[in-house]
N, C-alpha and C positions, 0 to 999 in steps of 0.2 A: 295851760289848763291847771286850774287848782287842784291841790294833792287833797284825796278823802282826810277830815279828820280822823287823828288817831284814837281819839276819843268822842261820841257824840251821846248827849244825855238831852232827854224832853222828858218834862211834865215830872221829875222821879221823886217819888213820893214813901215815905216810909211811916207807917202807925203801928202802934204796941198798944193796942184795945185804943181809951178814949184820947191815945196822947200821939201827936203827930211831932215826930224826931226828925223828919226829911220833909219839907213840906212844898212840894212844886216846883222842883227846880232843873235850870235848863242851861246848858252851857255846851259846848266844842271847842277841843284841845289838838292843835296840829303837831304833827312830825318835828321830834326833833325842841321844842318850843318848851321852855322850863315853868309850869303854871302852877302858881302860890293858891292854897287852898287856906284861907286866914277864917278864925275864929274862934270865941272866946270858948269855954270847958261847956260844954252842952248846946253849943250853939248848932250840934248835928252834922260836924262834917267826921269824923269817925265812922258813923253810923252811915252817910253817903261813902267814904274810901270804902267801909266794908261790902256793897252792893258793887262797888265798879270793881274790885276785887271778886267777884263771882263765892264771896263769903256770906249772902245774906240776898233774902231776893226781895224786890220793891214789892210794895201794897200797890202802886200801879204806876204807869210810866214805862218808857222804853230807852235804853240805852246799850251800846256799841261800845267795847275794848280792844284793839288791835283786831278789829275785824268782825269781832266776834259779840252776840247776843249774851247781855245779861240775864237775862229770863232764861232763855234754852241751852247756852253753852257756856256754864261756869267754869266747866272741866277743863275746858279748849282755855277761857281766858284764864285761870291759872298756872297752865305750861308756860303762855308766850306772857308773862308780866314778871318783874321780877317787884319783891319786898321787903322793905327796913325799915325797922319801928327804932322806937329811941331806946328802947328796952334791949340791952346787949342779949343777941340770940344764938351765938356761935358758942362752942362747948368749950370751957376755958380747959378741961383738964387733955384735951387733946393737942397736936401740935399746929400750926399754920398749915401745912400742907394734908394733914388730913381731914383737916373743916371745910378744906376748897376742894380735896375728892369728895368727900362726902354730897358737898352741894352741887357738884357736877353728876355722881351718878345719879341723884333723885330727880336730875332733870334729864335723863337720858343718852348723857354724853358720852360718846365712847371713851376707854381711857388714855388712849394715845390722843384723842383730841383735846381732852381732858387736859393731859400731860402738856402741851402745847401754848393752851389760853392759860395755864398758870403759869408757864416761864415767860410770856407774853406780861403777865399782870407784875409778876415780880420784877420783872425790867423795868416796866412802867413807872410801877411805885417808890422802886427800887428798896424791896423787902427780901433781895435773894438772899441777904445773911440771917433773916429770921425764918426761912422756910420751914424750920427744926425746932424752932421755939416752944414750948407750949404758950398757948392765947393768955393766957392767966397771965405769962410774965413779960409781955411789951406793954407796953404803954397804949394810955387810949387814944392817943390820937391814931398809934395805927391800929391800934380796936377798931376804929369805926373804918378806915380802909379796908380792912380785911371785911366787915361787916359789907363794904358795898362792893367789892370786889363776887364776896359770894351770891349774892342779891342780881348779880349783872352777868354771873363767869356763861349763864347761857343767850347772852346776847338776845334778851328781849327786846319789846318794840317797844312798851311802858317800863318807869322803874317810878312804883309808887316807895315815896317817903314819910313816912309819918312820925314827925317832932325827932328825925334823925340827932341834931345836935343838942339837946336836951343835955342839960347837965356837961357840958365840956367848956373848957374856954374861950375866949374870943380867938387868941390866934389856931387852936386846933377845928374851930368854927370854918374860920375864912379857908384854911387849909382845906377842909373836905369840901366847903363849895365851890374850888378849884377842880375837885373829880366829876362835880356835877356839871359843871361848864365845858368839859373836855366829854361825857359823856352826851351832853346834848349835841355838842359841835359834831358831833359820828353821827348823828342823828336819831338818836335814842329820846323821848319823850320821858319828861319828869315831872310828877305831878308830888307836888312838896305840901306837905303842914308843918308849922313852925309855930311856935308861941315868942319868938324875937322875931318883933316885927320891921327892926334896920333890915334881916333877912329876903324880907317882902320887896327890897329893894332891886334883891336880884334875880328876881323871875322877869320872864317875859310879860304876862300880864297875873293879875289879882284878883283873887274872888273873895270875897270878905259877907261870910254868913253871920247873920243873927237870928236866930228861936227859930230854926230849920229852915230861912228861906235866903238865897243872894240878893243880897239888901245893895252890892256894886261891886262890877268886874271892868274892869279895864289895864292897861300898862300902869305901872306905879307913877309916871309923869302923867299920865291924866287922870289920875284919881286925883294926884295932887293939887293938879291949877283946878278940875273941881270942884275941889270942897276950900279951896285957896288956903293949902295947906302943906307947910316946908317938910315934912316926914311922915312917913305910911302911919307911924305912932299918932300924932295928931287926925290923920285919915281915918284911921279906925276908931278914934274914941267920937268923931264927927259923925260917922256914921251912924255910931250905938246911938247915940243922944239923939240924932231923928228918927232912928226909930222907936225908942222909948215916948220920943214929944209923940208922934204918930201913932202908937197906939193908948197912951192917955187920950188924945183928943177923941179918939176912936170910944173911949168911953171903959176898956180893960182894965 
């Protein structure tokens, strides 16, 4: 029997008076399953992460987060989702080990359990000799570990990402999509936006919005033989261009 999506979205729709930013859009996100959220600066998918994030509520439409009601239970779906913007958000003047109590008590963990998931994650990472550092003075690539380490220490069922790698390098890039492949493989649910689009390569499947609506969602191998195209980059600039031919003809 097929497992519930861990995410299900109908019809979700978002307007700011006469301007429609989210406009009908429909998708399901399984267990575990790394799904790329692609599109260009206003093309409305922030504006959709903020609704599935229980930060903003739809003009109409219905959607489901780890169980839970966007409309009725925003409360609930921000305990069990975890979040990382591309914007460093952990306090540089404190050490590593008190940015990771910190993110554990506001998610309600006790501190002996606390105490535990974090000599778990420093093994993992193998950050035990910065535990004492302050943030300020490592380096970013393990910035951004510590960032998704905090984002994750309560074992949610989603871990929304938004433009995580922004501004870092290719090899500290690949590096941190190593934490997101070993976090899906636990079964953890990732729902990624990126503006590198080789990135799109490594999700499970692809949703590639324009002027608020999914214009094509599939695996990166079949977006690619359909639009008969060798890279998501080529995929996406295919896409944009029919739907610009398509609403010229349309008469816009």
């Amino acid at each position: 029997m097929n497992e519930k999506p861990v995410i299900e979205v109908r019809g979700l729709t978002k307007c700011f008076g006469s301007f429609t930013a989210v406009d009908n859009i429909s998708f399901d996100v399984s267990k575990g399953e790394i799904f790329g959220f692609l599109g260009a600066n206003g093309a409305g998918k922030t504006t959709a992460m903020k609704m599935l994030c229980g930060l903003s509520f739809p003009t109409s439409g219905t959607g489901s987060v780890a169980g839970f009601d966007i409309n009725t239970e925003p409360e609930q779906i921000k305990r069990h989702i975890g979040y990382m913007s591309q914007k460093f958000s952990l306090y540089e003047t404190m050490t590593v080990d008190e940015n990771l109590r910190l993110f554990a008590s506001i998610y309600g963990i006790p501190a002996k359990e606390a105490r535990l998931r974090m000599d778990r994650l420093y093994r993992q990472l193998g950050m035990e000799s910065m535990r004492r550092s302050l943030v300020r003075s490592i380096p970013t690539g393990w910035k951004q570990k510590l960032a998704f380490s905090a984002a994750t220490i309560h074992n949610p069922a989603v871990v929304f990402l938004d433009e995580p790698t922004g501004g870092v390098d290719p090899l500290t890039r690949r590096k941190f999509w190593e934490l997101i492949y070993r976090s899906a493989s636990e079964g953890t649910t990732l729902f990624v936006t990126t503006h590198y689009l080789d990135e799109a390569e490594y999700c499970n499947r692809v949703s590639i919005m324009v002027d608020g609506r999914i214009e094509a969602l599939d695996s990166p191998a079949a977006l690619k033989a359909r639009y008969g195209a060798e890279t998501m980059d080529e995929v996406f600039r295919k896409v944009a261009v029919a739907k610009d031919t398509d609403k010229n003809q349309q008469g816009y």
